[in-house]
C-alpha positions in Angstrom: 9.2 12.4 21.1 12.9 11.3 22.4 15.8 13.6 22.8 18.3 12.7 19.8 21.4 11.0 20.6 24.4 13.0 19.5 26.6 9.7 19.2 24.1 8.8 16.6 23.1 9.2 13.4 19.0 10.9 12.7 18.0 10.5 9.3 14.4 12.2 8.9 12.0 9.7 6.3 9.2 11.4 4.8 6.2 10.1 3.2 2.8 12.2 4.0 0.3 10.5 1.6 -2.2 7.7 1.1 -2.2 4.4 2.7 -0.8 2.1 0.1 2.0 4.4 -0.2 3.0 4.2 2.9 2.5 0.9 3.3 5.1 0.6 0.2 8.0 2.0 2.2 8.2 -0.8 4.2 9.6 -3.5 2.1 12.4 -0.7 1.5 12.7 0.8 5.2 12.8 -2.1 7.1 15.9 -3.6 5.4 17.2 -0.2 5.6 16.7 0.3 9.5 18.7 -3.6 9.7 22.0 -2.8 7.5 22.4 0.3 9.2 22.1 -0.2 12.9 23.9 2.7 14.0 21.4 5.0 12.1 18.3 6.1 13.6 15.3 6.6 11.3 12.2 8.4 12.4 9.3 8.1 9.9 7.3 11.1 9.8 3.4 10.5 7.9 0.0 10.6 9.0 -1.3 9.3 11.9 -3.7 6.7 10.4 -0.4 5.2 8.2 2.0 5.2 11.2 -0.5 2.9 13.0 0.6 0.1 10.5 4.1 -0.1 11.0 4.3 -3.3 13.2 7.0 -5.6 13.9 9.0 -2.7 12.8 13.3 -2.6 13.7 14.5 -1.3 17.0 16.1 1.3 15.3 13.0 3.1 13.6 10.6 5.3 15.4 7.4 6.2 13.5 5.8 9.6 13.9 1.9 10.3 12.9 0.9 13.7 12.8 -2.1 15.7 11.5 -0.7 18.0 8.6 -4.5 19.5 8.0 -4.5 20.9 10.9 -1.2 21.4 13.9 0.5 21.6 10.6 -1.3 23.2 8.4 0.4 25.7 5.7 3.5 27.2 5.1 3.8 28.3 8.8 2.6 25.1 10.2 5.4 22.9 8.4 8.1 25.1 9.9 6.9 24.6 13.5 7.1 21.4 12.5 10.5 21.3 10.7 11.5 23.3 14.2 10.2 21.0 16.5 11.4 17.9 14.7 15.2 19.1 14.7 15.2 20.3 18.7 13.8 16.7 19.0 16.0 14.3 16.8 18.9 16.6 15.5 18.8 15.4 11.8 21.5 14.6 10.0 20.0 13.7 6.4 16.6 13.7 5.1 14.6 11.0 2.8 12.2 12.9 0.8 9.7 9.7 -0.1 7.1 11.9 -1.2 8.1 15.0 -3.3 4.9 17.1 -3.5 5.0 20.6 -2.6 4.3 20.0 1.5 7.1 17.3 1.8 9.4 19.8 -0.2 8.0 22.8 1.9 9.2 20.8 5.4 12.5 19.6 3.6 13.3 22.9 2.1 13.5 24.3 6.3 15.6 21.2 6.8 17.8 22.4 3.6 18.3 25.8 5.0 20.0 24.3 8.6 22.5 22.5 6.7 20.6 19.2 6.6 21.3 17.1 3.3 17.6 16.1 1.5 17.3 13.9 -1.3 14.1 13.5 -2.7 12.2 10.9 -4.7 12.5 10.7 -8.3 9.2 11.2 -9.3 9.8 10.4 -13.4 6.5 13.0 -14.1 8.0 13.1 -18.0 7.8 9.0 -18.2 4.5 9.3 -16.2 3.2 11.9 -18.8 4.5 9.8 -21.8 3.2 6.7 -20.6 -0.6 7.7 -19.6 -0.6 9.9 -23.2 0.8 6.9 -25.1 3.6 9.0 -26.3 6.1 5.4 -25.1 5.7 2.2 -23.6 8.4 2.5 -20.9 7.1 1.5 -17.4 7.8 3.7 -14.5 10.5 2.1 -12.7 9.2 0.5 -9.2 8.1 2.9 -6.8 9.7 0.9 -4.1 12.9 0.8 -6.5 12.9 4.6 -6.5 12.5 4.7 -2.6 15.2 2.8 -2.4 17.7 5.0 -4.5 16.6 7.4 -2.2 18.6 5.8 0.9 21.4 4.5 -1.6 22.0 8.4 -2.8 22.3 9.0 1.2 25.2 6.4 1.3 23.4 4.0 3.3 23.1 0.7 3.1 20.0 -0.7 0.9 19.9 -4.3 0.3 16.7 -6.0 -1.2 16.2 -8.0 1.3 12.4 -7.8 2.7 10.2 -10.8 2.5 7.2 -10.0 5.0 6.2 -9.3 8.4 7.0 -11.5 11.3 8.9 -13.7 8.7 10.1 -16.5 11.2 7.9 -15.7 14.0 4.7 -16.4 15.0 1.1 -14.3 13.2 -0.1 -11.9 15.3 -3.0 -12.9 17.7 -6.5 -11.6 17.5 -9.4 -12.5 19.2 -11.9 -11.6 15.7 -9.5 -14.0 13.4 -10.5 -17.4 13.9 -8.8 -21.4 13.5 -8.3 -21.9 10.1 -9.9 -25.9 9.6 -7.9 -28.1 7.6 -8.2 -28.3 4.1 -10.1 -25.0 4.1 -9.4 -22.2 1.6 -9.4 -18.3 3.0 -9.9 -15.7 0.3 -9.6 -12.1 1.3 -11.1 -9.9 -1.0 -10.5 -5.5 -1.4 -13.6 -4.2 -3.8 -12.8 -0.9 -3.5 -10.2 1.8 -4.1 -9.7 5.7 -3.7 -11.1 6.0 -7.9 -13.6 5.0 -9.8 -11.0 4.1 -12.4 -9.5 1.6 -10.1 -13.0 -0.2 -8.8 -14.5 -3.5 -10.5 -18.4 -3.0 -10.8 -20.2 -3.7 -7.7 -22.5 -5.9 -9.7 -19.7 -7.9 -10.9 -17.7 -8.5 -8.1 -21.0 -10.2 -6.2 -21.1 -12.7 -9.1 -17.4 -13.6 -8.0 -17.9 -13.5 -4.6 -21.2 -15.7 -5.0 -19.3 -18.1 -7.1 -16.4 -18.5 -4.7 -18.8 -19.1 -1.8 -20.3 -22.3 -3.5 -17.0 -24.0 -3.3 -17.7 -25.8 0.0 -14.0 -25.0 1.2 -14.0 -21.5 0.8 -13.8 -18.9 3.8 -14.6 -15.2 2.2 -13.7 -12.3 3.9 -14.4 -8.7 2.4 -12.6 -5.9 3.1 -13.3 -2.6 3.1 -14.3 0.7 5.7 -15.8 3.8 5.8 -20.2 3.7 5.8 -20.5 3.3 2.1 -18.3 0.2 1.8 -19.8 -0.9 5.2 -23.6 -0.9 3.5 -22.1 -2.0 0.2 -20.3 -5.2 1.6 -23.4 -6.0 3.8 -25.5 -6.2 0.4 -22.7 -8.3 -1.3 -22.4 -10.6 1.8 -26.2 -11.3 2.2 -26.7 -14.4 4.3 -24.2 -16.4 2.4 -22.8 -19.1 5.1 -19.2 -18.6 4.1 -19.0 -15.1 3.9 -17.9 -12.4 6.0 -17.8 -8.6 5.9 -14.6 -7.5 8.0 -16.5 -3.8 7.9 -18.8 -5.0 10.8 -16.3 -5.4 12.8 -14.3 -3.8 14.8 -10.4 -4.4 14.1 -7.0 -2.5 13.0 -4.0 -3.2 11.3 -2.3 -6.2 13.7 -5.8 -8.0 13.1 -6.0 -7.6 9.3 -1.9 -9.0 9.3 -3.0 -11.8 11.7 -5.7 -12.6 9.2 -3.7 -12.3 6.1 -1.8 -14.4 7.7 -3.8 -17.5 7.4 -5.4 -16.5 4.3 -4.2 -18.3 0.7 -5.0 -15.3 -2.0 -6.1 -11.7 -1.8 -8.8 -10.6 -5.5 -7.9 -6.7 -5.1 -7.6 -3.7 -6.9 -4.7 -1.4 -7.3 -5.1 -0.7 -3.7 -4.1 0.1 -0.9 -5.2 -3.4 0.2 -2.7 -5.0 -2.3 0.1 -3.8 -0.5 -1.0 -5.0 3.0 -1.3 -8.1 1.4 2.4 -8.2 0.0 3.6 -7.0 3.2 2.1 -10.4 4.7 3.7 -12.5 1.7 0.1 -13.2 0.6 -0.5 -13.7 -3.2 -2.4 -11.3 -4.8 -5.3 -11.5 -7.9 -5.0 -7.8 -8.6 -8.0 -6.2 -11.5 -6.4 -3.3 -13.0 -8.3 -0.3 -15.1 -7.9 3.3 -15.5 -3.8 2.1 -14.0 -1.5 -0.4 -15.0 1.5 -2.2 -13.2 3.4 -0.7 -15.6 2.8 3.3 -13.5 4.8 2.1 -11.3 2.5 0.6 -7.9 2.7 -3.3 -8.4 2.6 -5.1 -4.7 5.7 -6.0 -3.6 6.8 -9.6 -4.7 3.8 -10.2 -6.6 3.4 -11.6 -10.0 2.3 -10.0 -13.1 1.0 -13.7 -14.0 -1.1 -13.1 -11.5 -2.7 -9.5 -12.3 -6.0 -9.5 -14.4 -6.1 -6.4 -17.4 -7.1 -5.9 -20.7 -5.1 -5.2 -23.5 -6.8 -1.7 -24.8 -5.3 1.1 -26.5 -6.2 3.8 -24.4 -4.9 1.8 -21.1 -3.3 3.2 -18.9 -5.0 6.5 -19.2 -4.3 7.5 -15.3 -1.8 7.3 -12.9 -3.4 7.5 -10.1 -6.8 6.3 -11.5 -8.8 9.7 -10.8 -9.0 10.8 -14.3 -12.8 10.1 -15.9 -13.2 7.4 -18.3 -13.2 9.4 -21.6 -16.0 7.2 -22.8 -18.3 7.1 -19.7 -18.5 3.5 -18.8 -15.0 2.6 -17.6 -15.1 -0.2 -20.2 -11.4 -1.2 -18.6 -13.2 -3.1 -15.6 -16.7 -3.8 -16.9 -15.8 -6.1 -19.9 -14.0 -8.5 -17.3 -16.2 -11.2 -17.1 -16.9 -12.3 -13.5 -15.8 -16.2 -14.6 -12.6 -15.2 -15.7 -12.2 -13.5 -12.6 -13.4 -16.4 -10.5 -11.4 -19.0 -12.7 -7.8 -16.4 -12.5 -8.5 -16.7 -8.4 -9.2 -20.6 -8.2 -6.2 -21.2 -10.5 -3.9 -19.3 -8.4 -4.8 -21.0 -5.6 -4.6 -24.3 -6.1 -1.5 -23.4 -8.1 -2.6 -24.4 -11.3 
């Protein structure tokens, strides 16, 4: 960690969670970090999601840290809020989170005399909406991360359109010339929630249907030794398929290989994000979740998402919650064709 520059303003961001989250504080931060040069920001989440922060401003730092255990409990966060103000010398703090551990580390930032604000979570719209008690969507989470800086009085223009926007992709030696004429499909199967994953089954009869087109490149992604085995079944020997589990890469190869792709089929995942941080369209299947909680992918359009119109949707916000009926109906009666139809459509912008 650097010494703090006195001359400068430290503004503390905070967002300890899951990968899509994270990856949502981009189109927001990066802007952020531009229209306020004289600020530095120092971006404090776990050390898997600070790895993803590429072609990031010279004015942000990004710090990963393991919270389950250097940091652990009450006791651990204020080492942590200790160490973090000897190093930077804070003068605000972006609360991006707002569970108990991010109010736990800003709460010993509060009693210094460092200003917090901390991210509207709208739990009474959340609740109202999932118990179909109102149709209001939950307003943007990247909208709310924004007020965040804005309540801070700095500068927060809308302004993001991807990574490396005007420069060259990102090399990597696993991501391949793209051939003329060919189309590259990237697809996500999975999620964190059963509520949020199309059937197995189902999503091999899209990804067999997409390989027959002759001009197709599939690549399916996924990690972790269930997806791994699950993705090697769904590949098989098809010629123009490609499981991205078997092999070895990390974020700057996924962005070099978004990149060159036309469409990402995803779930409300993780995965969608990455996509919109590369300006790649996204097919998005939504179940247990809606757009409407509040997680669409940046700059992507609802046209685009595939959902079906049931009373009991959205049920979830976060998709954990069991299916009340047992069979997560939500995903299982979308037919693979319309799937496969929704993707080639979008693609050759029909």
């Amino acid at each position: 960690m650097a010494k703090s520059d006195p001359c400068r303003r430290n503004v503390l961001v905070v967002r300890l969670s899951a990968l899509g989250d994270v990856a949502m504080t981009i189109p927001v931060l990066y802007p952020v970090c531009r229209a306020n040069p004289d600020t530095r920001f120092i971006m404090l989440t776990k050390k898997w999601p600070a790895s993803m922060f590429h072609d990031r401003p010279d004015n942000l730092m990004v710090v990963g840290i393991d919270v389950k255990a250097e940091y652990k409990g009450v006791f651990g966060l204020m080492k942590l809020a200790s160490q973090l103000r000897r190093e930077y010398g804070f003068d605000a703090v972006a609360d991006l989170h707002n569970v108990l551990r991010a109010r736990i580390l800003s709460l010993f930032m509060w009693l210094h005399g460092i200003p917090v604000v901390h991210l509207d979570k709208q739990r009474a719209r959340r609740r109202a909406l999932i118990t179909h008690k109102s149709q209001d969507p939950v307003t943007p989470t990247i909208e709310r991360y924004r007020e965040v800086f804005l309540e801070l009085g700095l500068e927060a223009p809308d302004s993001f359109t991807r990574l490396y926007d005007g420069k060259p992709l990102p090399v990597s030696s696993i991501v391949l010339d793209k051939s003329p004429g060919e189309r590259w499909v990237a697809i996500s199967p999975f999620s964190a929630h059963a509520g949020k994953v199309y059937p197995l089954e189902q999503m091999t009869q899209v990804v067999e249907q997409l390989a027959q087109r002759e001009n197709y490149r599939i690549f399916l992604m996924g990690g972790g030794k269930d997806e791994k085995i699950a993705l090697r079944k769904m590949a098989g020997k098809k010629k123009h398929v490609i499981s991205m589990a078997e092999i070895k890469h990390g974020f700057i190869d996924e962005y070099a290989l978004l990149g060159k792709c036309d469409l990402m089929l995803t779930m409300d995942s993780a995965n969608m994000h990455l996509a919109s941080l590369m300006g790649l369209k996204a097919v998005t299947i939504w179940g247990a979740t809606a757009p409407a909680c509040g997680f669409q992918g940046f700059g992507q359009d609802s046209g685009d998402d595939i959902q079906l119109d049931m009373a009991c949707r959205p049920c979830s916000i976060y998709g954990e919650r069991e299916c009340r009926y047992g069979d997560y109906r939500c995903l299982k009666n979308i037919p693979p064709d319309v799937v496969v139809k929704r993707v080639i459509a979008t693609i050759e912008g029909k």
